[in-house]
N, C-alpha and C positions, 0 to 999 in steps of 0.2 A: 459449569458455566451455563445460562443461559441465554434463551436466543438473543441476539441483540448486545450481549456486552463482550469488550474488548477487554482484549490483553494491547501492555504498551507497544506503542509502533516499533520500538527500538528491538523488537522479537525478535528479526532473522539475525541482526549482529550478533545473537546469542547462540546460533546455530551453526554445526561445523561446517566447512571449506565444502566435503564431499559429501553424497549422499548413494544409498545403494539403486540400480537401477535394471529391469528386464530390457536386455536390447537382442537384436539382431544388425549384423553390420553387414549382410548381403543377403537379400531374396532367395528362400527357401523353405524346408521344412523346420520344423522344431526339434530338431538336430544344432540349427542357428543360433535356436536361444542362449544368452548366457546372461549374468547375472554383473553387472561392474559399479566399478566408483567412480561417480564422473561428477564433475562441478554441477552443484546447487544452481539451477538456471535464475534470471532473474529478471522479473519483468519488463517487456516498455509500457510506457506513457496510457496504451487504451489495454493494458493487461494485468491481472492481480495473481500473485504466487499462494497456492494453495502448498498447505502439509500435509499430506495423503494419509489417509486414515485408512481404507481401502479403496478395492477399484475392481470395478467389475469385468469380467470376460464376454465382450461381443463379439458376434460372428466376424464384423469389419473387421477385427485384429488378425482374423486367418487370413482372410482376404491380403493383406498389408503385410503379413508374414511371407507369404508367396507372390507377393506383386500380381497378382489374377483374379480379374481379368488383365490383361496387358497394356489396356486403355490407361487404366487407373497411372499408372506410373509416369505419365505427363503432369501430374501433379504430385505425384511424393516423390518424385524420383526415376529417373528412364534407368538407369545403369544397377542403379545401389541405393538406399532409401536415404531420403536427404534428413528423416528423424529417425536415429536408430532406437530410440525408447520406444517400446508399444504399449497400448494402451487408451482408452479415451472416456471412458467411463470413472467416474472420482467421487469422494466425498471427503470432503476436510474442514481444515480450519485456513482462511485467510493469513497470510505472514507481512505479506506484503500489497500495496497497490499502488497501482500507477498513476501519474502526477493528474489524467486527463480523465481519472474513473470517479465516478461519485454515485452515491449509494450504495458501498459497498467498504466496509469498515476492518482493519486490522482486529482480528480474535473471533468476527463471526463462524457461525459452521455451513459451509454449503456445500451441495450435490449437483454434478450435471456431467457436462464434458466438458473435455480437454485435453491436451498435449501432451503426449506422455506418460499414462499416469500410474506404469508400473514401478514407478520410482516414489523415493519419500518425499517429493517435491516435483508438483507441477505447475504449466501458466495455463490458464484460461481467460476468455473474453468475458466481461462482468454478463454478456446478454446470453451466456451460454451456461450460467448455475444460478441455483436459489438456495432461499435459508431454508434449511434443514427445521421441521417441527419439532419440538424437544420429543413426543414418542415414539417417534421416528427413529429405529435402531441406525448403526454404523452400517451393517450387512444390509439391511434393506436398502439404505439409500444411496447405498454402491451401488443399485442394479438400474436407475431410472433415466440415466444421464443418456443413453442410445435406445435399451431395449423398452423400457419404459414409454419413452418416450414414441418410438415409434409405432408401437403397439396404440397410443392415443390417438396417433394420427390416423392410422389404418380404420379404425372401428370409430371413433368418435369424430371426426372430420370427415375424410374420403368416403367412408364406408357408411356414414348414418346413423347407423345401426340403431332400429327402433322396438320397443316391445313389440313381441309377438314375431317378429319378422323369425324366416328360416335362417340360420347364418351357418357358414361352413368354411371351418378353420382348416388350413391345407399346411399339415408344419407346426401341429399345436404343439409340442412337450417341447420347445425351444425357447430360449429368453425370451424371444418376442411373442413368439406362441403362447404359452402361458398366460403371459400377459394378458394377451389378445383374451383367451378363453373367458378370464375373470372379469373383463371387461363388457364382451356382448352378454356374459348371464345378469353382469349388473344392470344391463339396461334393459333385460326383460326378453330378450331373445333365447328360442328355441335353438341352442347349439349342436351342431354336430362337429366333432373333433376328429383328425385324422392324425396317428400318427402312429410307431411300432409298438404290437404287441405286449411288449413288455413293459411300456408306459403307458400302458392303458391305464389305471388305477389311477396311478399321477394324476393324468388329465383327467378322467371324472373326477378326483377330490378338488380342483379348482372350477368347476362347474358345469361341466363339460354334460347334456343329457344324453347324446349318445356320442361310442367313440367307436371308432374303425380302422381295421387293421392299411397301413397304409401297402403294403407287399398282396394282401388278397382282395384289396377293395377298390375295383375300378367306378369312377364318378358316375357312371351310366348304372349301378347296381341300387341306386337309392332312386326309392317311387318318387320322389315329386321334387320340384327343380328348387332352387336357394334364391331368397331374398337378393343376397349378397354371400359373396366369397371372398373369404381373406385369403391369399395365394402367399404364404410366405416359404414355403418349402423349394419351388420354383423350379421342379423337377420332373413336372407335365405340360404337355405341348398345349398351346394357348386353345387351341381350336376342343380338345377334351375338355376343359376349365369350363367356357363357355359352355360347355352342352350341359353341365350342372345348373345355371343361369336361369331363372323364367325371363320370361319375354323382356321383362322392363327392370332386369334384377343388376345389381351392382359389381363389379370385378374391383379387388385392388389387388393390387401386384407388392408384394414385400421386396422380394428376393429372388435372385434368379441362381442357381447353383449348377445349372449344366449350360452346354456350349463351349464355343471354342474359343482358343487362348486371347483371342483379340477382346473379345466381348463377354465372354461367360454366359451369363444366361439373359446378358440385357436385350438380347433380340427380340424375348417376348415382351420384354416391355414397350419396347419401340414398336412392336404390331399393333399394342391395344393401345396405342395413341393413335396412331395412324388409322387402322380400326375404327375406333369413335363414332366419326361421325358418319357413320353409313352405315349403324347400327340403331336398335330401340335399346340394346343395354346400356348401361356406362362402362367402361373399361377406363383403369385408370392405373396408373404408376404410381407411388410414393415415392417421393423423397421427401425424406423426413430432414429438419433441421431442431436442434435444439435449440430451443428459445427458452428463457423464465417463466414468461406463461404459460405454457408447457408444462414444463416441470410443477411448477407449482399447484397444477390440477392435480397429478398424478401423487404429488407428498401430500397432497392434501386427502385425497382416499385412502392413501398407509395411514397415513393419523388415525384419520376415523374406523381401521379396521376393514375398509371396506373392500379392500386392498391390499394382498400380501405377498410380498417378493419370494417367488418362487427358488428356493435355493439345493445346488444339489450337494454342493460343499464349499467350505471354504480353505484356503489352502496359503502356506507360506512364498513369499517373490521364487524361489527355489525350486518350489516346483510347478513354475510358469510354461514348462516346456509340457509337462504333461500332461496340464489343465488344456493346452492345446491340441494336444495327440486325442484327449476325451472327448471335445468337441468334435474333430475334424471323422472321428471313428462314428459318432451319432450316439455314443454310451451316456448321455447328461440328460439330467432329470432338470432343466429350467438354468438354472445360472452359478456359475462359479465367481467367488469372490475372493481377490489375492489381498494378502493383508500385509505391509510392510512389517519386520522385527518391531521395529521404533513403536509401532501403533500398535503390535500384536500381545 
C-alpha cells in the first residue's frame, strides 16, 4: 500500500474482540511486566485507533514503570497507574477515526506517539503522528514519536546549533543521544560525545568527532569551553555543566536521572530557569511535545538518508521486561523496538 490510500472503513469490525498487550498494573520494577488480553480500545471523537506495527522503547517508560519521580503520578496515577499499557512511541496503520478528526484517513501509515503502544492497538491524537514516507522502514519510524522527536528540539530549536559551533553531548549512545549526535554533525558542528567506554565506536559511527569516556572524563578536562551543551544524561550538578559553557554559550537540559523521589533530577532544571536571567549564558529546560511538524522534519531526514535510527535490537512484546532491565542497566547501543506477533 502506499502513502495515502485506504483500506475500507469497515477494518476494525474485521478485527478480534481482544488484543495482546505489555502492561504493569502497580508501580515497580520489570518484575511488574506482564504480557495480557485486553479489549481492543476504541477511539473518541478527537482520536484515531492505530494497529501497531511496532513501538519503540523510551526512557519515559522506566520512568512510568516506577512512578519516579513521585511528582509524575498526579497525573498517571497517585496510587497505581491509571494506563496499565506502557508505551508511547508507535508506527502503524490507522483502523479507525474519530467523528471530529479530519485529515487523517482509515488505511494510512503513521508514526508518533501515543497511548499504549506496547499493545496491537493504540489511540493517539491526530496532532501527535504523521504519514510515514514510503522509505521509511517500520523499525525506523518506531523510534521518532519521543526520542526523535526530542532530540529535534534540543539541537535544532532550544539548542541552535550552528556550523562550526563547539557542541557537547552529555548522554550520547541513548535514544536521544544518538540522535542528538547525528543531528549537530548534520548541521556542521564540531561534536564532542560523552558517554561509556564501550560505546564509544557507536557514537563516533553516528558522527561523533571526539568521544569521551564518561566514568574518567571530568567537564573541566577539555581545553576550551562549548558553544552549547546538550545535557541529557542529567547526572552532573548544574554548576559543573555550566563551567563547560563559554561566556555566551547555550545549556539545554534533556533529562535529569538523579535526585530525590519527589523530583528526580528536575531540580536542575528548575535552577537553570531560575538561573537565566542573571546570567550571559542561556540555560534552558526542554520539554519536548510531539507535534506533526516535528515529526515530519525528522521522517523527512530518514527518507533522504540523512538520518538513521540508531537501533540496538529489536525484540518480541515478551520480552518487554528485559528490553527494560537493558535500558535501566545502561547496556543499549541507541533504541529498542518491540514488535507485536501480528506485525512480526
Amino acid at each position: 500500500m502506499t502513502l495515502g490510500e485506504t483500506r475500507p472503513a469497515s477494518a476494525l469490525t474485521e478485527l478480534p474482540p481482544l488484543m495482546a498487550a505489555v502492561t504493569r498494573r502497580d508501580y515497580g520494577g520489570a518484575d511488574q511486566v506482564a504480557v495480557e488480553n485486553l479489549p481492543i480500545p476504541r477511539p473518541g471523537p478527537k482520536e484515531i485507533s492505530i494497529q501497531v506495527e511496532a513501538a519503540g522503547l523510551d526512557r519515559a517508560v522506566l520512568h512510568l514503570l516506577h512512578g519516579l519521580p513521585s511528582l509524575m503520578r498526579l497525573a498517571f496515577g497517585i496510587r497505581r497507574p491509571r494506563q496499565p499499557i506502557l508505551g508511547g512511541e508507535v508506527v502503524g496503520t490507522v483502523v479507525e477515526v474519530g467523528a471530529e478528526v479530519h485529515g487523517l484517513a482509515v488505511g494510512q501509515r503513521v508514526a508518533g506517539e501515543a497511548q499504549g503502544t506496547f499493545a496491537e492497538f493504540a489511540l493517539a491524537r491526530p496532532q501527535s503522528v504523521a504519514a510515514v514516507p514510503p522509505s521509511v522502514s517500520t523499525i525506523a519510524a518506531a523510534t521518532v514519536g519521543v526520542s526523535g522527536v526530542t532530540a529535534w528540539g534540543a539541537l535544532r530549536e532550544q539548542g541552535q546549533v550552528r556550523a562550526g559551533e563547539r557542541v557537547l553531548i552529555l548522554g550520547a549512545s541513548g535514544g536521544v543521544g544518538s540522535f542528538a549526535v547525528q543531528l549537530a554533525a548534520l548541521a556542521g558542528a564540531h561534536v564532542t560525545a560523552v558517554c561509556s567506554l564501550a560505546k564509544a565506536a557507536f557514537v563516533s559511527e553516528l558522527g561523533a568527532d571526539v568521544v569521551a569516556d564518561y566514568a574518567t572524563t571530568a567537564l573541566s578536562d577539555f581545553d576550551e569551553p562549548f558553544d552549547v551543551v546538550i545535557d541529557i544524561a542529567g547526572n552532573r550538578p548544574l554548576r559543573e555543566v555550566r563551567s563547560a559553557l563559554s561566556r555566551e554559550g547555550r545549556l539545554v537540559i534533556v533529562g535529569g536521572e538523579r535526585g530525590g523521589r519527589l523530583l528526580g533530577g528536575q531540580q536542575r532544571n528548575l535552577g537553570a530557569v531560575v538561573l537565566n536571567p542573571f546570567t550571559s549564558q542561556t540555560l534552558t529546560s526542554l520539554f519536548s511535545q510531539t507535534t506533526t511538524e516535528r515529526l515530519t522534519k525528522v521522517l523527512a531526514l530518514m527518507a533522504t538518508g540523512e538520518l538513521r535510527a540508531p537501533i540496538d535490537h529489536t525484540a518480541p512484546f515478551e520480552a518487554a521486561a528485559d528490553a527494560l532491565r537493558a535500558m535501566e542497566s545502561g547496556h543499549l547501543r541507541g533504541k529498542v523496538v518491540l514488535i507485536p506477533k501480528a506485525a512480526g
